[in-house]
C-alpha positions in Angstrom: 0.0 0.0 0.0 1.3 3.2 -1.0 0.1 6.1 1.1 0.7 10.1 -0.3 1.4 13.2 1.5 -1.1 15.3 0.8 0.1 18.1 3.0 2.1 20.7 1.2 2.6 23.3 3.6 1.9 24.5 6.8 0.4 28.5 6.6 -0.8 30.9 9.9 -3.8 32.6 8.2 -6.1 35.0 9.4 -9.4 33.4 10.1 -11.5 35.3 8.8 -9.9 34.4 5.2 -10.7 31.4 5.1 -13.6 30.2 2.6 -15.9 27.6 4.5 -16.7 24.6 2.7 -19.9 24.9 0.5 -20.9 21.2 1.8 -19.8 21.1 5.4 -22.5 19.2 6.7 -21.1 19.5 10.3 -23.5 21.5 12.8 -22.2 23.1 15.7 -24.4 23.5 18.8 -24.4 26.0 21.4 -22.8 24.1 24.1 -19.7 22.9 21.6 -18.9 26.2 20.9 -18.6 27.2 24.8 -16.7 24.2 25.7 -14.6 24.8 22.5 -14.4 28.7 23.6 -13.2 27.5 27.0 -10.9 25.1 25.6 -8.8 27.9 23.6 -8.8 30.3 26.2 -7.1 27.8 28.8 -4.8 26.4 26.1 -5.1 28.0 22.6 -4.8 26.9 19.1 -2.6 23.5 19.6 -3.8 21.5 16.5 -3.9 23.2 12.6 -6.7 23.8 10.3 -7.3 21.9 7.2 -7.7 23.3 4.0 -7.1 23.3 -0.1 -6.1 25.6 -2.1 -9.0 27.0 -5.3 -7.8 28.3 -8.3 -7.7 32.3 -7.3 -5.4 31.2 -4.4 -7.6 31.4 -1.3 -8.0 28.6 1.1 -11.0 26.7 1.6 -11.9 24.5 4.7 -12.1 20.8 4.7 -11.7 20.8 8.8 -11.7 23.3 11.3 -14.6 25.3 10.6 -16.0 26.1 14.1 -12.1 26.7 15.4 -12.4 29.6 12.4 -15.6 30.6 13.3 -14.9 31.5 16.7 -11.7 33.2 16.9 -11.7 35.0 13.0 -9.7 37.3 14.0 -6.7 35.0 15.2 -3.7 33.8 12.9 -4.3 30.5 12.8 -2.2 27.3 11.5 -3.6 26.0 8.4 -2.4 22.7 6.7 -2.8 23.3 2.6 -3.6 20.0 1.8 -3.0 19.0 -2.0 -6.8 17.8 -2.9 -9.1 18.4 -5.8 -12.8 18.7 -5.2 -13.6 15.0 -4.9 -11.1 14.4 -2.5 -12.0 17.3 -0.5 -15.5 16.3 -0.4 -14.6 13.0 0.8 -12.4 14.1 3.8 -14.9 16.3 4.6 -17.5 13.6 4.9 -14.7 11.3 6.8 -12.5 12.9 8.9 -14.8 13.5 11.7 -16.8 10.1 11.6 -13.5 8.4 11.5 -12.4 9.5 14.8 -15.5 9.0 16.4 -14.9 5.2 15.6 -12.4 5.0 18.1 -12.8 2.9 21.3 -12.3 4.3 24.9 -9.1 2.9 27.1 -11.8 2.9 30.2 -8.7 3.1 32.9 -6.8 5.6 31.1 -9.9 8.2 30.6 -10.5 7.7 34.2 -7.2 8.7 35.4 -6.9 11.6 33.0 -10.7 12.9 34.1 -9.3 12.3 38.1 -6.2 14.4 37.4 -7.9 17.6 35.2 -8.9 20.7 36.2 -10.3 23.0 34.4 -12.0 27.0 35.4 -14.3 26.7 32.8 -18.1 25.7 33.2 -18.5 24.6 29.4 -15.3 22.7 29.5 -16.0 21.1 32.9 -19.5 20.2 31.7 -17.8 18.4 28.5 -15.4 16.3 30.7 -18.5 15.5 33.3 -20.2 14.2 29.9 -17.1 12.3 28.8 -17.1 10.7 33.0 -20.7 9.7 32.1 -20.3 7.2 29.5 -17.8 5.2 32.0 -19.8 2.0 33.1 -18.6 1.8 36.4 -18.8 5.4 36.9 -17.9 5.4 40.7 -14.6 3.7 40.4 -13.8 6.3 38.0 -14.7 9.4 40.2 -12.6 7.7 42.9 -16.1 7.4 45.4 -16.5 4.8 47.6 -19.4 2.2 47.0 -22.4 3.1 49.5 -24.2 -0.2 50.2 -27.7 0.0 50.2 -29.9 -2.5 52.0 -32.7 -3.7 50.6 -36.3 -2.1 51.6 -39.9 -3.1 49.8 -42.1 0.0 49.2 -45.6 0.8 47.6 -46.1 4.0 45.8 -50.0 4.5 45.6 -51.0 7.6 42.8 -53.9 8.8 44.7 -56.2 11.1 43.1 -56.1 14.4 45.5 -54.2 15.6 48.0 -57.3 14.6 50.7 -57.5 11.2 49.6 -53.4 10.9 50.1 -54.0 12.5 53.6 -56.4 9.7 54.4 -54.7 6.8 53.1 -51.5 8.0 54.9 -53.9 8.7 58.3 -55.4 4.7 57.7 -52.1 3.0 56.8 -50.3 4.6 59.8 -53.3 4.2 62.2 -52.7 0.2 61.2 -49.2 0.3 62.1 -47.2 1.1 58.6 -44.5 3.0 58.3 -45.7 5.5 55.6 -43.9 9.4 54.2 -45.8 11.4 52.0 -44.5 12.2 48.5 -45.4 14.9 46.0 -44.1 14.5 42.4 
């Protein structure tokens, strides 16, 4: 298998020049763009843009078009990627879904979620939503397991809050241990 460099440079551009893909089919939603914000402002810019150079010598984005979005003013590191307009379409349907394929090293995102800190709310609610998908969420927050002992309940949906009143007031008068809930 023979496997091209498509990369032909690396360029700091500003933002705002470059041309969004006419296809990006990638949506961004509100709490992306804070956690991506926060992520920028506690350690910047530390992986480059992809793009292709058109014909008249701008740069058009194959990846990297929320980074542009939010900071257009910024110089920011672009790879020029040697592709024509198929291949460009094609990375641009790939590249993403391609690293969402990747498994999750259970242990290892455990011990990195135990050891970062972060001062940002949108970044902090990304990593609480990466601790989440953990199955044995407890061992990877670091709690201890509470034992809970086992305890056989009814939950009766009583029409009003009077008839509630009265079935607590007959169950307890017969000896029950009864608390009153409202949902």
């Amino acid at each position: 298998m023979t496997i091209r460099d498509r990369i032909t440079e690396l360029r700091r551009v500003r933002a705002s020049e470059l041309r969004p893909h006419p296809h990006n089919w990638r949506s961004h939603p509100q709490r992306q763009q804070d956690a991506l914000r926060g992520v920028l402002t506690e350690i910047g810019y530390a992986d480059a843009l992809l793009a292709r150079e058109l014909s008249d010598g701008s740069l058009q984005l194959v990846d990297g078009h929320l980074r542009a979005e939010t900071t257009p003013d910024a110089i920011v590191p672009v790879l020029v990627l040697d592709l024509d307009e198929s291949e460009a379409d094609k990375l641009l349907l790939t590249f993403d879904p391609l690293a969402a394929m990747a498994g999750v090293n259970e242990s290892e995102l455990a011990e990195l979620l135990d050891r970062t800190v972060s001062d940002n709310t949108a970044v902090n609610e990304l990593l609480a939503g990466l601790a989440s998908k953990l199955p044995n969420l407890d061992a990877a927050l670091k709690q201890p397991e509470v034992a809970i002992p086992a305890s056989y309940q009814v939950v009766i949906d009583c029409a009003d809050e009077s008839q509630q009143e009265e079935l607590y007031e007959r169950l307890t008068s017969e000896g029950l241990k009864c608390k009153v809930l409202t949902l």
